[in-house]
N, C-alpha and C positions, 0 to 999 in steps of 0.2 A: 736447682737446675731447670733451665725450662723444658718441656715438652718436645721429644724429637718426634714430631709426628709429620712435618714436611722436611725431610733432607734436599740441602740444593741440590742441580743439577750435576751430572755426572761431566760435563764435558767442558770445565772448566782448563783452560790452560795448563799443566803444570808447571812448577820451576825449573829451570835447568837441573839434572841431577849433578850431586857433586862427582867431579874429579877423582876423590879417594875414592876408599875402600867403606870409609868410616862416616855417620853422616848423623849430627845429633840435633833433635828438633826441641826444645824448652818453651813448656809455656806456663807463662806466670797464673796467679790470683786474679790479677786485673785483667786478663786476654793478650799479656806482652808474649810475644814472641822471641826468642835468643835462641841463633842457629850457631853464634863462636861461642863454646865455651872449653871448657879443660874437660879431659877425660878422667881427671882423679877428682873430679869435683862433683861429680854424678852420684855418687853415693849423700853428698852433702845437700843438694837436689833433694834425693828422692825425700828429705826427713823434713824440706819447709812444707806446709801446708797450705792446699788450693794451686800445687805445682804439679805439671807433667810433663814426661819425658820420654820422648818418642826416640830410640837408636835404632837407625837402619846401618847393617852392616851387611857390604855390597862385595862377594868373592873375600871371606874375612880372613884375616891371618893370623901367626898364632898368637901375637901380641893382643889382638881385636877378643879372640878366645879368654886371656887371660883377665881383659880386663871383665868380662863377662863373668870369672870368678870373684875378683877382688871386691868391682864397684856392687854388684849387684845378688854375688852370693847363689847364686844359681847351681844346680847337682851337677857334678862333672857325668852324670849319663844324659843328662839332658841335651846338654853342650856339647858333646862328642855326637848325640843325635843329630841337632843343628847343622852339624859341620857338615856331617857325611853328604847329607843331599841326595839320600835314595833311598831315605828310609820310608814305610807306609804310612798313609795318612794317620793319626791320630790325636788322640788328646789324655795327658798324663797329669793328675793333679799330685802338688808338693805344697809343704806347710802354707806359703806365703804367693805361690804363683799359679800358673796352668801353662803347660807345655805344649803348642798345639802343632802338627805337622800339615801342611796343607799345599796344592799343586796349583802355579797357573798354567794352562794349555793356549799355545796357538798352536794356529794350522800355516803353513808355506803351500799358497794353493799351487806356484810355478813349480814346487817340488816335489806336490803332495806328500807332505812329510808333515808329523805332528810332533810339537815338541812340548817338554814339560819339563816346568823348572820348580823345583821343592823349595818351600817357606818354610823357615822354621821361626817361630812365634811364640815370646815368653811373653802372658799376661799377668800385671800385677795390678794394683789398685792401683796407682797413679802411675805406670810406666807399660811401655808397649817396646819389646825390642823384637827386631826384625831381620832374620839372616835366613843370605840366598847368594845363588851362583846368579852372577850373570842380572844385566839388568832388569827391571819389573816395571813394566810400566804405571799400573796399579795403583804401585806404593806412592810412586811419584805426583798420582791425580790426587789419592786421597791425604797428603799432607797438605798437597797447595788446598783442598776443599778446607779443611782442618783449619788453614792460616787464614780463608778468606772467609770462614763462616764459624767463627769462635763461638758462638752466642749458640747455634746448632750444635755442635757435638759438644763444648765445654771441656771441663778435662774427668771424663770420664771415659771407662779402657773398653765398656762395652760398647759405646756409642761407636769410637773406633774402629774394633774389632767388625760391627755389624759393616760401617761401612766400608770395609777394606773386603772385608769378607764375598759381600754382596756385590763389589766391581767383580771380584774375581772368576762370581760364580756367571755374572751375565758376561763375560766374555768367554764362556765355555755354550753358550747360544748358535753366537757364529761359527764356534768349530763343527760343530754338531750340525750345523745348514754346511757347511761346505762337504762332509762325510754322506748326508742324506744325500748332496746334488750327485754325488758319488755312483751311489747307489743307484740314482734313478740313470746316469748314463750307463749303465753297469746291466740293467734290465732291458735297456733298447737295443745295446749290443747283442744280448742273447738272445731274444724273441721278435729280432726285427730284420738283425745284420745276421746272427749268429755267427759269429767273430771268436775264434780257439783262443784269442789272445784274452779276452775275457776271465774264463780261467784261472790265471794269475791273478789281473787286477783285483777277483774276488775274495781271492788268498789273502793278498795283500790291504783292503779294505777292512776282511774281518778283523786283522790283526791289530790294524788302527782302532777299532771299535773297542777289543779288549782292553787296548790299554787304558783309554778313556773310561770303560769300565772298573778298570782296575784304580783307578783313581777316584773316580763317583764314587762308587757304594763304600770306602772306608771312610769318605769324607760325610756322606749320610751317616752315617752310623756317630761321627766324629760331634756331629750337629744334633742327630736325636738324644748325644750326651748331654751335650749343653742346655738343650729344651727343657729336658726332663728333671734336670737337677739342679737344684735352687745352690748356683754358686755364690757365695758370698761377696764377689771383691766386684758382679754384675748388680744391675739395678731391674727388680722386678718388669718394667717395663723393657730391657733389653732385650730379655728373651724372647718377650711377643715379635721383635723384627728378626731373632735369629730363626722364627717360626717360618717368618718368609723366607730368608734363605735357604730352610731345611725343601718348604716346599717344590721351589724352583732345581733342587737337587733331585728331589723328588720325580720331576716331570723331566730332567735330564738321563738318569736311571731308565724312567719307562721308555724314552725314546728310544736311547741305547738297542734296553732288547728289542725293539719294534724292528728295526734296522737291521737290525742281527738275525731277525726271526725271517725278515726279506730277504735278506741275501742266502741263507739256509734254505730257503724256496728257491729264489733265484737258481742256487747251483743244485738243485735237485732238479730242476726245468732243465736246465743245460745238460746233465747227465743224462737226461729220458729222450732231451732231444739228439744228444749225440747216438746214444743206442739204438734210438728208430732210425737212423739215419743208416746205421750200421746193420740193422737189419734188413733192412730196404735195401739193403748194396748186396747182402748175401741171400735176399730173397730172390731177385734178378739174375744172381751169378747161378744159382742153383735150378732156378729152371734154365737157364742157357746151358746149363751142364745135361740137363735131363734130354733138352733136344737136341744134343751133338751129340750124346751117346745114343739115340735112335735111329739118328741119321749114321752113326758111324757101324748100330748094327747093319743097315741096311747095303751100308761099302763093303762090309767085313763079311755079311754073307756073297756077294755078287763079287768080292775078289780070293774068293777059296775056289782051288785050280783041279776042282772034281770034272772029270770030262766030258757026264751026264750032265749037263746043265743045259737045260733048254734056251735058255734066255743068255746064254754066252752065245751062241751063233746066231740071235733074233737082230736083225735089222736094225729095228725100233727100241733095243735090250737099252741102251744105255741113253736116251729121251724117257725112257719109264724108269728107272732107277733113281734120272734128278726127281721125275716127277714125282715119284712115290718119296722120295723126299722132301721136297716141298711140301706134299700133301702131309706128312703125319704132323713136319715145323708148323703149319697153319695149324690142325687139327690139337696140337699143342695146346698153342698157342690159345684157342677159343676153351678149350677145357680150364686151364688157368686162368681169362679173366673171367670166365660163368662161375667159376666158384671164389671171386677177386678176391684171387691168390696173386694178381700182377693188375 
């Protein structure tokens, strides 16, 4: 097999996906390709040699399930994992295959909404089957890559795997720039606008992050399996490219918390600011409190109806009474900002 040390370009056309459910790619000794073939002939496949057999099943049904028992002999826990589509990343090895569980992530930036749709991936030594809800776009670059560049991947499951793997992992890039720009409208709001709606968005940001976390780190974990363990049915050289997929998951993970660890600032910022702000509202109510109750001592002594009171019959009683109230509100006043308390 030659040297997969240049893979082509990622941005190759794909084919039109098929219409079914059901979608079988064949490819011969000599680099032929056969996309018609029977579904009960797939086991007869898998036994010519220098043959591979790529089945993507697209929202599978239970006929599609079945034949995943008969043609290819696969454990009904594995297959029942498949099906489900929410099970956690991983990877399970069996006599003859490896079971792998894997996510692809977009982001909807009109809805800010992140979705995620679970792969389920049996590898064998000359076969790759592939079930999932709902379209992938992925799958669809890296068969047409596979169809236009035989001589590149050959029929070998890890050459595939790296690159199916590795589309997958670089469009979890862009979700993760759409989450950051997030984040940074999210900091101008609070340290610029200071915006209460904030708040939420940041609740709602974290939440995204989790899940994207919650996806990353089993699928590291899923990759430092495969790095580290000399499986049989990959070729020594596989793993070195599954090394760059680990890594890029790697610097996905650290992002992650980096962003996490901003917005956990972020809403600690917003909490200190909302509180000085609240304190500031009760530091002003309280000294306005402090000079109405001194002014209202000085109403409540000059309105008690004792008869000795010299300054109830004074001319001038009730010009000194605002003044002397004036005077203590000023005299206040210059007390609390000499010791800026206001």
């Amino acid at each position: 097999m030659p040297p997969k040390l240049h893979l082509p370009n990622k941005n190759v056309q794909p084919q039109p996906a098929a219409t079914h459910s059901r979608r079988a790619v064949v490819c011969a000794s000599e680099g032929q390709f056969q996309t018609q073939i029977d579904a009960a002939d797939i086991s007869e496949l898998l036994t010519r040699p220098g043959t591979f057999v790529w089945l993507d099943l697209h929202d599978p049904q239970p006929d599609d399930l079945q034949l995943l028992r008969d043609e290819f002999g696969f454990h009904p826990l594995s297959i029942e994992d498949a099906a489900r589509h929410h099970e956690r990343p991983k990877l399970e090895a069996f006599d003859t295959y490896y079971f792998m569980v894997f996510y692809a992530l977009h982001y909807m930036r009109d809805e800010q909404k992140l979705l995620s749709q679970a792969l389920g991936l049996f590898i064998g030594a000359n076969y790759l089957v592939s079930v999932h809800p709902g379209p992938i776009a992925t799958i669809d670059e890296t068969i047409a890559r596979w169809q236009n560049h035989t001589a590149e991947f050959g029929n070998d499951s890890g050459a595939l795997l790296y690159a199916l793997l590795d589309a997958i992992v670089d469009d979890y890039f862009p979700v993760i720039d759409e989450l950051a720009e997030r984040v940074e409208d999210i900091e101008q709001q609070i340290f610029e606008h200071f915006r209460e709606e904030a708040l939420q968005e940041v609740f709602s940001l974290k939440r995204d992050l989790l899940a994207v976390r919650r996806v990353v780190a089993p699928e590291r974990d899923v990759l430092n399996v495969l790095i580290r363990r000399e499986v049989p049915i990959f070729e020594r050289n596989t793993i070195l490219y599954l090394q760059d997929v680990y890594d890029h998951i790697v610097r996905i993970t650290d992002s992650i918390d980096t962003y996490r660890d901003l917005l956990s600032s972020a809403l600690d910022a917003f909490l200190s600011l909302q509180s000085n702000q609240l304190n500031q509202v009760v530091k002003v109510l309280t000294i306005a409190s402090i000079i109405l109750m001194c002014n209202a001592l000085v109403a409540g002594i000059y309105g008690m109806n004792f008869e000795f009171m010299p300054e109830l019959h004074w001319r001038l009683g009730y010009p000194w009474a605002l003044a002397l109230m004036v005077g203590i509100s000023l005299g206040l006043l210059w007390f609390f900002r000499r010791r800026r308390w206001l």
